[in-house]
C-alpha positions as a Python dict, from the first residue, in 0.01 Angstrom:
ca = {
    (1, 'X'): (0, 0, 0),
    (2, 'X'): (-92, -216, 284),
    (3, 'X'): (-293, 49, 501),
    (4, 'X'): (-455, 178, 175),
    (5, 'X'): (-573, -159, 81),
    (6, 'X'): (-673, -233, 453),
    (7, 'X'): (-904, 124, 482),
    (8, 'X'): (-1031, 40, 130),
    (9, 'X'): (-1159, -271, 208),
    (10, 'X'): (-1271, -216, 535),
    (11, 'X'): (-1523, 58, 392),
    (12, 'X'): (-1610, -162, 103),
    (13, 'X'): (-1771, -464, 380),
    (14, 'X'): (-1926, -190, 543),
    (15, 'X'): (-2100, -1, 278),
    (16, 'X'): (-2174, -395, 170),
    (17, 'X'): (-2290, -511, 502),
    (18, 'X'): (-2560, -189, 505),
    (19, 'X'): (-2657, -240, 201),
    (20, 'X'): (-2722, -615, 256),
    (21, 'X'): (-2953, -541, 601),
    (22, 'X'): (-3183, -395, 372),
    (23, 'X'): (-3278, -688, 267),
    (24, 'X'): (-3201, -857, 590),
    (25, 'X'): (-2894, -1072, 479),
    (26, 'X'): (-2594, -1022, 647),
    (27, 'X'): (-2214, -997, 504),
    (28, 'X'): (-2123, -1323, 473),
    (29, 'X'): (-2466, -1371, 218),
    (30, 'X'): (-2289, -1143, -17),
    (31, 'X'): (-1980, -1317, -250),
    (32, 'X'): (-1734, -1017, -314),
    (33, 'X'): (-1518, -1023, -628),
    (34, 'X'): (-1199, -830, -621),
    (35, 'X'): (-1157, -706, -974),
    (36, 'X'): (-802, -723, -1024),
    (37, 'X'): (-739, -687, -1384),
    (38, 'X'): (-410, -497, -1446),
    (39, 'X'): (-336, -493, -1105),
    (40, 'X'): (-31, -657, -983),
    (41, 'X'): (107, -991, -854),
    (42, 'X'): (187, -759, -506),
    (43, 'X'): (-158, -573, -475),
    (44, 'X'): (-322, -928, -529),
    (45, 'X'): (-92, -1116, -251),
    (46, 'X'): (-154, -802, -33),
    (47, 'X'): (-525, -803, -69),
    (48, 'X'): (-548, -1199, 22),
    (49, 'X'): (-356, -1178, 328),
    (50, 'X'): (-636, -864, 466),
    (51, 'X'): (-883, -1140, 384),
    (52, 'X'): (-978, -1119, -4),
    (53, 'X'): (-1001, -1472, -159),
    (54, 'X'): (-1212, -1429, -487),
    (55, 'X'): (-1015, -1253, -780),
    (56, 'X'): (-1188, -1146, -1139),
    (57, 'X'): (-979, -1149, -1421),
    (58, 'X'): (-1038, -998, -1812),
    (59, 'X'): (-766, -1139, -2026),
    (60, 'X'): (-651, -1488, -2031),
    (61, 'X'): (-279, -1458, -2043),
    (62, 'X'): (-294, -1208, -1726),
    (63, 'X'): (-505, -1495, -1543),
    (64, 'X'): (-246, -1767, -1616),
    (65, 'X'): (26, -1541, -1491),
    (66, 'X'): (-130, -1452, -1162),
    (67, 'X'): (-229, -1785, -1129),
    (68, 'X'): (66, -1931, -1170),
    (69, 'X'): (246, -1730, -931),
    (70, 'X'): (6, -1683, -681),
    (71, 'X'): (-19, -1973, -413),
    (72, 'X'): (-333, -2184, -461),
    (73, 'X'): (-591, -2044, -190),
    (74, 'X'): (-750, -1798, -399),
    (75, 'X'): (-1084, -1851, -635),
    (76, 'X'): (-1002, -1700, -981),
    (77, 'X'): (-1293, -1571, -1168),
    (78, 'X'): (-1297, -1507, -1585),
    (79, 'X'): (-1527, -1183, -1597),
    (80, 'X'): (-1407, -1091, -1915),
    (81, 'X'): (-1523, -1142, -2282),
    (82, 'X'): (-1460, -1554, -2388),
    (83, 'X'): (-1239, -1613, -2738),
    (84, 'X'): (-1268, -1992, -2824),
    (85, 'X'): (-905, -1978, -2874),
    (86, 'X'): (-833, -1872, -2514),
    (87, 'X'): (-1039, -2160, -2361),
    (88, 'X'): (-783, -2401, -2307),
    (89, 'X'): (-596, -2139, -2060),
    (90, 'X'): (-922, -2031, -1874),
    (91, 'X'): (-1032, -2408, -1817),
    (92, 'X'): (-707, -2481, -1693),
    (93, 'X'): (-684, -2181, -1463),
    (94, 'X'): (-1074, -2047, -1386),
    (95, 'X'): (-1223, -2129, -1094),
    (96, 'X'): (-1536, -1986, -1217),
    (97, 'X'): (-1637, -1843, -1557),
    (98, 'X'): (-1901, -1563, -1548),
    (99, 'X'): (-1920, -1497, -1940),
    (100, 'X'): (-2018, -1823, -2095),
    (101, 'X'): (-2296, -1703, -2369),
    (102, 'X'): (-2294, -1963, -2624),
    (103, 'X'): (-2313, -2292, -2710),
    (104, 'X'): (-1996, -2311, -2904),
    (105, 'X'): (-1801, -2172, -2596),
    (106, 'X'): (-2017, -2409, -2361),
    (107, 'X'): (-1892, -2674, -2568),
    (108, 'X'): (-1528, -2578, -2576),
    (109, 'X'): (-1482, -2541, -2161),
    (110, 'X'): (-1675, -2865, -2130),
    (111, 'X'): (-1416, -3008, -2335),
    (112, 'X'): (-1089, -2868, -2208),
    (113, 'X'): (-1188, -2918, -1848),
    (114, 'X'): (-1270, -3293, -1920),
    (115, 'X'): (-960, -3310, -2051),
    (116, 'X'): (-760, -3202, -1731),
    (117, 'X'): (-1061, -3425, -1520),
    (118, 'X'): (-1199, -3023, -1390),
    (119, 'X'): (-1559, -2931, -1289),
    (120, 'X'): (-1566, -2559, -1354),
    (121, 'X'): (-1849, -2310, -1237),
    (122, 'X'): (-2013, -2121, -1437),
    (123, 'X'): (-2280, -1819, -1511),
    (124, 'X'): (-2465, -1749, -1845),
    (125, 'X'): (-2404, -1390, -1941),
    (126, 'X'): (-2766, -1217, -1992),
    (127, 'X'): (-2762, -881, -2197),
    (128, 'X'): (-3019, -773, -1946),
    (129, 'X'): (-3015, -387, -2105),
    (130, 'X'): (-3019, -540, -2495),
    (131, 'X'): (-2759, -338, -2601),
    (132, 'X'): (-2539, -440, -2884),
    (133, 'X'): (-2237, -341, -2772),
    (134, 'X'): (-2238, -556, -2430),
    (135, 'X'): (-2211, -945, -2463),
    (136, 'X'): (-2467, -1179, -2309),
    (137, 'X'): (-2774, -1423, -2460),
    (138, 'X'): (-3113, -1232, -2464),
    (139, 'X'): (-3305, -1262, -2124),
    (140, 'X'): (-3598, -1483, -2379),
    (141, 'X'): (-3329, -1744, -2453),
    (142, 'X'): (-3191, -1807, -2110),
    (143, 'X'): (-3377, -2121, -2009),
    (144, 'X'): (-3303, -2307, -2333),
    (145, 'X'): (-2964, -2223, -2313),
    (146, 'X'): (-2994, -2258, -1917),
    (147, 'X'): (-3017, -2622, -2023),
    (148, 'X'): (-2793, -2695, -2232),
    (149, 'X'): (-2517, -2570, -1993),
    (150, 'X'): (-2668, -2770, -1764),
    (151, 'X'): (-2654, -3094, -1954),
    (152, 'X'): (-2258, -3041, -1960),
    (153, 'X'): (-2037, -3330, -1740),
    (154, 'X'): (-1789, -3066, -1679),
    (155, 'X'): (-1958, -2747, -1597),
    (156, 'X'): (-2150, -2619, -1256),
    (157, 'X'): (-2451, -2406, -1366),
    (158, 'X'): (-2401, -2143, -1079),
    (159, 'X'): (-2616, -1859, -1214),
    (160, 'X'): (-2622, -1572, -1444),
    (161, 'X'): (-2401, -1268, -1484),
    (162, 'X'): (-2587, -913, -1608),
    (163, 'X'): (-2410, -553, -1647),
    (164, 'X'): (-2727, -358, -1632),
    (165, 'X'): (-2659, 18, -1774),
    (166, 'X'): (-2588, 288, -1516),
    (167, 'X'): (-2801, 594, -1519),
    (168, 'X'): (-3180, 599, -1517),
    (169, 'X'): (-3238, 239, -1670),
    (170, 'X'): (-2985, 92, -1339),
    (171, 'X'): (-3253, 3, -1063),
    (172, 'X'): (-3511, -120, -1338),
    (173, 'X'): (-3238, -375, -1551),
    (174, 'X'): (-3203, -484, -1215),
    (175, 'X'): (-3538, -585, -1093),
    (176, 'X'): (-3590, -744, -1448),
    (177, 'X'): (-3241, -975, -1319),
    (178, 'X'): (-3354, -1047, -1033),
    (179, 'X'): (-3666, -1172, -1178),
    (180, 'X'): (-3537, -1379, -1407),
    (181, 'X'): (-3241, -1491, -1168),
    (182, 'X'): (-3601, -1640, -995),
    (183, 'X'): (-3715, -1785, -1293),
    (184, 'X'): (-3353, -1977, -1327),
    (185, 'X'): (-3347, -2103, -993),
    (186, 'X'): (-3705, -2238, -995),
    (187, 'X'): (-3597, -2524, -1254),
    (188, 'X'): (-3200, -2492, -1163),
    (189, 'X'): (-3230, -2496, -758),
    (190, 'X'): (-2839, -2485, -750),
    (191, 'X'): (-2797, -2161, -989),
    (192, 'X'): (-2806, -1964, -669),
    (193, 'X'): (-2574, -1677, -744),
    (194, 'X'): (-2684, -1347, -946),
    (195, 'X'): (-2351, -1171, -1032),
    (196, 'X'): (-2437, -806, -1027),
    (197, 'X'): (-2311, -449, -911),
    (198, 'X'): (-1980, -313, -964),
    (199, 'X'): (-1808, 6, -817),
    (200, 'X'): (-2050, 221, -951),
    (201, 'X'): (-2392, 40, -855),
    (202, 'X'): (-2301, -291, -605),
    (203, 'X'): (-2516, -122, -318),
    (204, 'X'): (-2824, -69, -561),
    (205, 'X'): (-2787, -459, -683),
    (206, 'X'): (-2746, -588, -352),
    (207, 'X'): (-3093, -404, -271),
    (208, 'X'): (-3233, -507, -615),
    (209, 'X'): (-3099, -918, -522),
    (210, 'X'): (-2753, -932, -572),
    (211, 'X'): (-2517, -1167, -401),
    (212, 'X'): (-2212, -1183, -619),
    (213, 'X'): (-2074, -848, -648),
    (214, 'X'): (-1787, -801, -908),
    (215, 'X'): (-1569, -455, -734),
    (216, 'X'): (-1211, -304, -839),
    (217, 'X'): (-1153, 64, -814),
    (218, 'X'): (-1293, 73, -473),
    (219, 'X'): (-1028, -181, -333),
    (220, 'X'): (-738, -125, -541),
    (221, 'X'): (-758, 231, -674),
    (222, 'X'): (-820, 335, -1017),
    (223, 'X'): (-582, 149, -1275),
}
């Protein structure tokens, strides 16, 4: 497992350090998010010590669990879909939440990480391809709701998270991100971070403005 996960994510930082020279940021510019839903305790342990300290997780209970038994020098990262009855676990254990995309969820991570005295980071979720069957506020209402998230004691407006459609629509969904990723940052100057790309497109979003790139397969094999 060890020598698989090393050559795996040795080619990932290079295919991510060409793609970033294209426009002329280096590695390091580039916040890589090992996608390690279903994967286990031992491929997570194994990736950190080649190197790998931000993790994405889908499902509450499986982020408490790794978290929990994994020692503390890792960033955990809720990627998945938010259920107001799960927030309690994902304030407790998120390091950063990518999928916030309402106000009543907004509300309810405020409140549980004020409870446990937590400032968590967060992204809105933008349904940058309008499709109904992907989460996300519409790209019109991000500012408004860019602001409410802001006005929050206990949340870190950090940016926005998009899952543009593959295929034809990919490189276009992603200039219309990075746009409005420009658009957030000129009245949020610390909303730095566009989380975009996965295995299938992370060298076309780092091109398109990318720097928070959410990859599994391509470290950890399929699941």
């Amino acid at each position: 497992m060890q020598k698989e996960l090393e050559a795996n994510i040795n080619s990932l930082n290079f295919r991510i350090s060409k793609a970033s020279k294209t426009v002329s940021k280096n590695l390091n510019d580039i916040f890589l998010i090992a996608v390690s839903k279903k994967k286990s305790i031992e491929h997570i342990t194994k990736a950190k010590e080649l190197g790998i300290k931000n993790f994405g997780e889908n499902y509450a209970q499986e982020l408490e669990n790794k978290a929990t038994n994994i020692d503390k020098n890792v960033n955990w990262h809720f990627i998945g879909p938010l259920q107001s009855n799960k927030t309690k676990i994902i304030a407790k254990y998120a390091d950063w939440i990518h999928t916030i995309d309402r106000k009543k969820i907004a509300d309810k991570i405020n409140d549980e990480c004020k409870k446990i005295n937590k400032v968590i980071n967060a992204c809105i979720q933008i349904n940058i391809s309008k499709e109904p069957t992907k989460s996300g506020i519409s790209p019109e209402d991000m500012m408004v709701f860019a602001k409410y998230v802001d006005s929050m004691e206990n949340i870190n407006l950090k940016g926005i998270m998009v899952l543009p459609s593959l295929g034809e629509k990919n490189r276009k969904q992603m200039q219309a991100s990075k746009l409005l990723h420009e658009k957030l940052i000129s009245a949020f100057p610390d909303a730095k971070y566009l989380s975009m790309g996965t295995t299938n497109d992370f060298e076309t979003a780092i091109a398109s403005g990318s720097n928070m790139v959410r990859v599994g397969e391509l470290i950890f094999g399929k699941r």
